[in-house]
N, C-alpha and C positions, 0 to 999 in steps of 0.2 A: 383833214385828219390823215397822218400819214399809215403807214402799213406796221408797223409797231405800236402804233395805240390804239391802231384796230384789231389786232391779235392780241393786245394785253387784255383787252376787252370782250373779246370771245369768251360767248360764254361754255362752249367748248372744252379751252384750254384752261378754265377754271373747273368742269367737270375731273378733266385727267389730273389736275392739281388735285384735288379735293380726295378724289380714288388713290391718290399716289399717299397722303397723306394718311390715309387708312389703311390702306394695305401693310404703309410701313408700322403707324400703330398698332395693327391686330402680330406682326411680324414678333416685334419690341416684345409686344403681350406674351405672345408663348413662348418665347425663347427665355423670357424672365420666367417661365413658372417652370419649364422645364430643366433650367441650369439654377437657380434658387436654391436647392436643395444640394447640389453639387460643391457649389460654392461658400455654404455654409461651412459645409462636412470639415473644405480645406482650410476655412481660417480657425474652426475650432480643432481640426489635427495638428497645427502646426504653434496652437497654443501654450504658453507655459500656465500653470495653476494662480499665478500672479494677474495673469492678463484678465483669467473669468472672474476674479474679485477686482476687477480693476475698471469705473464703471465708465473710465475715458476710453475703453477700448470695445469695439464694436466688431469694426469686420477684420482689418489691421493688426494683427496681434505686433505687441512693443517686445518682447522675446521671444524672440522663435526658437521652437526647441524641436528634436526628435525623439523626445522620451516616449511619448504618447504611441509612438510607433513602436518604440522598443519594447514596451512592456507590454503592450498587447500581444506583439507577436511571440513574446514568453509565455504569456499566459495560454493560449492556445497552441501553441507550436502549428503556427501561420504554414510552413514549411509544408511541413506532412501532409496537413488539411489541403492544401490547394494542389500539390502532386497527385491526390488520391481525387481532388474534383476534376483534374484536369484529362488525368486519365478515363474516368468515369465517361465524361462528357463526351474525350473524343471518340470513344468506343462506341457512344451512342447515335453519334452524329454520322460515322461511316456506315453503321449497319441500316438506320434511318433513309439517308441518301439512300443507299441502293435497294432496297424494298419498296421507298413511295416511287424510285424512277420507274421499280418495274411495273409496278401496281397503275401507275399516273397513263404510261404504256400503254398496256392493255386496253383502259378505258378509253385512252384517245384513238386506237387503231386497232383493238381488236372487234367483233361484233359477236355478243353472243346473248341467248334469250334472260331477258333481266337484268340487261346492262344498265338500263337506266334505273332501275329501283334498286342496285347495288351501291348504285355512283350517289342516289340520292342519299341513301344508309351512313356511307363514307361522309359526304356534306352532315349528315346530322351527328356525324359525332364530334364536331367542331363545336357545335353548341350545347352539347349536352354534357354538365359540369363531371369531371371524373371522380368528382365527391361522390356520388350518387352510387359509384360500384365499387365501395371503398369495401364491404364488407365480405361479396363473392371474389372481387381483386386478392385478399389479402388472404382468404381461405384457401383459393386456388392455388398458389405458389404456396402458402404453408402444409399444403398435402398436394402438393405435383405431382401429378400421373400421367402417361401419353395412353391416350386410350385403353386407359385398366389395365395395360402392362407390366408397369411395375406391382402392383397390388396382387397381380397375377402371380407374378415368377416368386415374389420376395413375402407375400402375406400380410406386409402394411397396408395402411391407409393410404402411404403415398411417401413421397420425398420433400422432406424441409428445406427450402432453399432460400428462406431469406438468410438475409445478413448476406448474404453473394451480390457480385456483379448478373448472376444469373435471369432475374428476374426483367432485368431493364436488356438484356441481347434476347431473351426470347421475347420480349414485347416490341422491340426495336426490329426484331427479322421478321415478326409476322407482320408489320408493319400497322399496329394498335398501341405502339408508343407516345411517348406525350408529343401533344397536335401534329400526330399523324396526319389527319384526315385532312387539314392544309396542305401540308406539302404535297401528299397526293395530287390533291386539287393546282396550283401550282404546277407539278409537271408536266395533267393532263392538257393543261391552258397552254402550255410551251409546247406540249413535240404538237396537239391542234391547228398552231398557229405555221408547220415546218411544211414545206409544199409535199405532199403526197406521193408525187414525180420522182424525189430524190429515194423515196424508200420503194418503190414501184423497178427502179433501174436498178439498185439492190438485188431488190428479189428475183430479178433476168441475169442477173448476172452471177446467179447461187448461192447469193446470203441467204442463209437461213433467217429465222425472227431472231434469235440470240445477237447472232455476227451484226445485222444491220441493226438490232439497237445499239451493240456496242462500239461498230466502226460510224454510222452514220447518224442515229439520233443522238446519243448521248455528245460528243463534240458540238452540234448544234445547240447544244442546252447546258453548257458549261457557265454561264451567265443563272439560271437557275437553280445549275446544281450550288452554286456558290452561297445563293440567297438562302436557300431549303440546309446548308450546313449552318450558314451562322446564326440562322432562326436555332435549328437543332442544339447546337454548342450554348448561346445565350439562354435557351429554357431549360435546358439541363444544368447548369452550371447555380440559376436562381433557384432550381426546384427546389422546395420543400414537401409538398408532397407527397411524391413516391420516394425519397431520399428519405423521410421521416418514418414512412412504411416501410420499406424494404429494407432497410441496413441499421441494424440497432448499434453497432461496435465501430463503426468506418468512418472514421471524421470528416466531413464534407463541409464546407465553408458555409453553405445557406444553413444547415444548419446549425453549426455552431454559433452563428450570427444570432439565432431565434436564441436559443441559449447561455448566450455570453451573460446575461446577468448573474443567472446563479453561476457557472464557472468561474466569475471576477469574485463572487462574493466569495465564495472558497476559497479559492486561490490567495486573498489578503487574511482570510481565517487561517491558513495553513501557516504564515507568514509572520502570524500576532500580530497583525494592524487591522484596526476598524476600517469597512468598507465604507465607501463615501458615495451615494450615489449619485452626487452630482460628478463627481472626475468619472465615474462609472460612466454617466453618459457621454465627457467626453472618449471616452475608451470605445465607446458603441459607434459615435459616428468616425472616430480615426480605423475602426477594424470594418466598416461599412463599406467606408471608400477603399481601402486594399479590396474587397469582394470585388468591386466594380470597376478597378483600376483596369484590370488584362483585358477587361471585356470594351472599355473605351479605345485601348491601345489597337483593340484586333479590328475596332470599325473603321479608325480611321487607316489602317492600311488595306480595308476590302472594302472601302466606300464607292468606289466607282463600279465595282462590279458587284454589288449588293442593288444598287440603285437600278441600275440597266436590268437585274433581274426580275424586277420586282414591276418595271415599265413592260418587260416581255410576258412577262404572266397572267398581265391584264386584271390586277389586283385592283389596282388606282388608275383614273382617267375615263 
């Protein structure tokens, strides 16, 4: 028997076959349920009205057209909506970063009595749904007050500040924005993980805590900070939420998304044509895939250092 049909014969080399074989099928399995829906989206946006009654055409549309683009983006004025998400988002995402780094900080290098039942409070509010304080959330900011002040000098109840950017930069500084309490956790796992020494020579050398977080932790955690932004940008940009609470008047793409039916439906009422709701749904998944188009574009250019963040944070493995 030579040494080639004794290894073909191994039962070994038919175990790591076997594992190779499954691994690539569980692989196949999710990538199929996660791009499924994506792939849908694009061959029904790129379809003409001809193609969805046409019952030889499945994924392949036979005319490809970009009507379906154009009239959605009429209908909503696509434009406006996504300049006012995008600003939104990034507003939230820079005041986010710098409140969980300082907040993540502290809890990694400061010591003080009730750090750990602080740290634990912070972890529980990752799992505790923010549905739950939807109704002290939305009273607080419809009668804003800083410690009876204003009720004090002015004799209201308080200050109305929805429909503002207002609401989402003081939840975003105090650092009880949306999943917070992650990112926190995340930069406390990062500067934990930065040798002690390098912040130690710092402080001999007359850094204050400001200067060495800002000259020497934070550069260390630039891999973090990356992740803790595109997490921030990606959950602001889908929220509906607090975008549905807070801003009644401000066009925001998640939610004109929840909304596009009746907006389509009007919109063809103002127009004198009966609405159809089957083109309607194609209109739902072609303005679907614009929501999620920027957000695809931004991962694949911060994929590398999204990933390496997320390995340093000690999230997964």
């Amino acid at each position: 028997m030579t040494n080639v049909t004794r290894s073909l014969l191994s039962p070994k080399l038919w175990i790591k076959v076997l594992w190779v074989l499954v691994r690539s099928a569980l692989l196949i399995g999710i990538c199929y349920v996660i791009l499924y829906p994506i792939l849908l989206k694009l061959s029904i946006a790129f379809k003409d009205w001809s193609d969805v009654t046409n019952p030889r055409v499945i994924w392949v549309p036979e005319n490809f057209t970009l009507n379906n683009f154009k009239q959605v983006i009429a209908i909503t004025c696509y434009g406006h909506a996504a300049l006012n998400t995008f600003m939104l988002a990034s507003l939230t995402t820079v005041l986010q970063t710098a409140s969980c780094a300082l907040a993540g900080y502290a809890f990694a290098r400061l010591h003080f009595k009730g750090r750990s039942i602080v740290f634990a409070l912070v972890v529980l509010t990752i799992v505790v749904p923010p549905q739950t304080l939807m109704v002290p959330t939305y009273l607080h900011f419809r009668y804003f007050d800083v410690l009876g002040l204003i009720s004090l000098f002015t004799g209201k109840e308080g200050v109305n500040i929805l429909g503002s950017y207002w609401p989402f930069v003081l939840m975003a500084v105090t650092g009880m924005g949306l999943k917070n309490g992650l990112f926190i956790f995340i930069f406390r796992q990062v500067f934990r993980s930065i040798p002690k020494e390098i912040e130690e020579a710092s402080l001999v050398d007359g850094g204050g805590f400001f200067k060495t977080f800002y000259r020497i932790m934070l550069p260390n955690a630039i891999p973090a900070m990356i992740t803790v932004m595109l997490f921030s940008f990606v959950w602001q940009w889908n929220d509906t939420y607090y975008s549905s609470m807070f801003l009644t008047n401000t066009n925001i793409l998640s939610t004109q998304l929840i909304n596009l039916p009746a907006t389509m439906e009007h919109y063809f009422r103002s127009q004198g044509t009966a609405y159809d709701p089957t083109y309607g749904s194609m209109l739902q998944n072609t303005y679907a895939l614009l929501v999620i188009a920027p957000l695809i574009f931004l991962y694949l250019f911060a994929q590398r250092h999204f990933v390496e963040g997320i390995e340093r944070s000690g999230i997964v493995g």
